[in-house]
C-alpha positions in Angstrom: -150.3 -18.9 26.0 -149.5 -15.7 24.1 -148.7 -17.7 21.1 -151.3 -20.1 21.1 -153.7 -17.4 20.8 -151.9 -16.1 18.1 -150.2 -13.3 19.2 -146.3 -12.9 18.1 -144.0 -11.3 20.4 -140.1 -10.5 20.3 -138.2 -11.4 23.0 -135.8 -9.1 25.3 -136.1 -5.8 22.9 -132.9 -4.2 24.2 -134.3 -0.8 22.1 -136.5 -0.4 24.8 -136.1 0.7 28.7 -135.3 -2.5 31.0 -135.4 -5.2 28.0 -138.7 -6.1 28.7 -138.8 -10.1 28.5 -142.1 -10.2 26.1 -142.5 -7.6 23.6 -145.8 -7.5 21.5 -145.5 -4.0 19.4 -148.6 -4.2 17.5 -150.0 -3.7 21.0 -147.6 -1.4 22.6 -147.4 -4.1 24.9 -144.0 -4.7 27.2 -144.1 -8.1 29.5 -141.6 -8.4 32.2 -141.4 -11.5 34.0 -140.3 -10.7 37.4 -138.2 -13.2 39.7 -139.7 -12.4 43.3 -136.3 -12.3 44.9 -134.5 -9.7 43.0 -137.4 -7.4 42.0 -138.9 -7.8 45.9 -142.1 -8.7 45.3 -143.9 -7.4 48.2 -145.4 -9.8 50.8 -144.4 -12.7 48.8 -142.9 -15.9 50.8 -140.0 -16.1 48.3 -138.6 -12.3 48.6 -136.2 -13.5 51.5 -133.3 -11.5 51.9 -129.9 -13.3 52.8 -128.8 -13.5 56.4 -125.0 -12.7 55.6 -123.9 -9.0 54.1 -127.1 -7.6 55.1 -125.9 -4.1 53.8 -124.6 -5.0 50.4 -128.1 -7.1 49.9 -130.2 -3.8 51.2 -128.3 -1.8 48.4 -128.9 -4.2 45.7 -132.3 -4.5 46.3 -133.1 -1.2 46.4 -130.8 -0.5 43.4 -133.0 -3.0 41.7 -136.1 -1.9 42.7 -135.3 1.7 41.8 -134.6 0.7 38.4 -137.3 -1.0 37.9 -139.8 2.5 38.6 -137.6 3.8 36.0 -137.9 1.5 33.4 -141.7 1.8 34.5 -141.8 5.6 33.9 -140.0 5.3 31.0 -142.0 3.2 29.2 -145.2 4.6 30.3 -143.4 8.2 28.8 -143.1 6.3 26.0 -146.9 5.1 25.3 -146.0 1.5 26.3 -148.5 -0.4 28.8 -146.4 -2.5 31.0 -147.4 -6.1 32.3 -145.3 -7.2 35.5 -146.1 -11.2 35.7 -144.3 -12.3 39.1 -142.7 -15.5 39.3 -144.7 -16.6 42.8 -147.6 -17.0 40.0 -146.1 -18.9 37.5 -144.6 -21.8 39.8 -148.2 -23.3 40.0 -148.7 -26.6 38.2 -151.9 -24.8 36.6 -150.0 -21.3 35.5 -151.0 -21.3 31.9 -154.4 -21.9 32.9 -154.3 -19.1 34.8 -152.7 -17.2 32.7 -156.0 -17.8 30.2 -156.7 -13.4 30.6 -153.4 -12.6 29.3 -154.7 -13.0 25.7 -157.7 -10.8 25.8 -155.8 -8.3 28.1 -153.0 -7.9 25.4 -155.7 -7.3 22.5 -158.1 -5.0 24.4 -156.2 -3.7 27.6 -156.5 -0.2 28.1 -154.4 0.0 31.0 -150.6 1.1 31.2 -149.9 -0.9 34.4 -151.0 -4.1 35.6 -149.5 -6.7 37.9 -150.3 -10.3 38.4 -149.0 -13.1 40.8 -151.2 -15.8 40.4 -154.0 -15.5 42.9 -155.9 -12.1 44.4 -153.9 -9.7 43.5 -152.6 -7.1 46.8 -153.0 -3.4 46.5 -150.2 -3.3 49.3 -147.5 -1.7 46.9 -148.3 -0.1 43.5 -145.5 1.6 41.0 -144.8 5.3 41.4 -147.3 8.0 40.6 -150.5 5.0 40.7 -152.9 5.0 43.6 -154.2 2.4 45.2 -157.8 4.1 44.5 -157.8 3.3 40.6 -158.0 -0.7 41.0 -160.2 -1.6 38.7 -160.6 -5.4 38.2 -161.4 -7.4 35.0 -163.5 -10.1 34.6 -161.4 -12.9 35.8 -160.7 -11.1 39.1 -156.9 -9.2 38.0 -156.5 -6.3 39.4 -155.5 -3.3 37.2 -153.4 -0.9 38.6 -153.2 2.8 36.3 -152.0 5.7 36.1 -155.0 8.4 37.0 -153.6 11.0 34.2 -154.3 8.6 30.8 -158.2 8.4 31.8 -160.9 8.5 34.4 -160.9 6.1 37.3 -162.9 2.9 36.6 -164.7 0.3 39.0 -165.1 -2.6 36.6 -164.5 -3.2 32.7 
């Protein structure tokens, strides 16, 4: 998608905090492409937690997911916006369709956080230091999740 449109990208950037899978620099842009299971994407049917070593999975997780915030805050310190595409969104036969925002969102995206898993988008869990009270949505129906201290609240764009 991000190609086709013709946007060029690096891929995994080990300079940067949590080697971000997609990399577009022109647009301070990092895209991390987020496996459901290991990054516990919350409410989603395939963050299932083995039955066996319950403990050492628990630890892992959380390990996981505490690196991720992070990597988050790091890259926000660093004036990087931060894209999380989950993998739950991408299995659908029709993900690059859906994925038709990501172009305009990478060329004119104000926001430094935003999270997308294929469908309507839950305010359930948002990254550390965002409120669930700055969700402003774009066109397509994506929710944007930001950080309240880079700019005023928004309803709409």
């Amino acid at each position: 998608v991000l190609h086709k449109a013709g946007l060029r990208y690096v891929l995994n950037d080990r300079r940067l905090p949590g080697t971000p899978d997609i990399v577009l620099p022109k647009h301070r842009l990092c895209i991390f492409v987020h496996g459901c299971f290991w990054h516990r994407h919350a409410n989603c049917k395939l963050t299932t937690t083995p039955a066996t070593r319950h403990e050492f999975w628990q630890q892992k997780f959380e390990a996981n997911m505490e690196r991720d915030r992070r990597n988050l805050e790091s890259l926000a310190a660093l004036g990087w916006r931060v894209i999380v595409i989950w993998e739950c969104g991408l299995r659908h036969r029709s993900a690059s369709e859906r994925l038709a925002w990501l172009p305009e969102e990478v060329r004119t995206g104000v926001h430094p956080f935003m999270e997308w898993s294929g469908g309507v988008p839950s305010v359930n869990e948002v990254a550390p230091g965002m409120v669930a009270s700055c969700l402003p949505t774009c066109e397509s129906g994506t929710a944007l999740r930001c950080r309240p201290h880079h700019h005023e609240p928004q309803t709409s764009r």
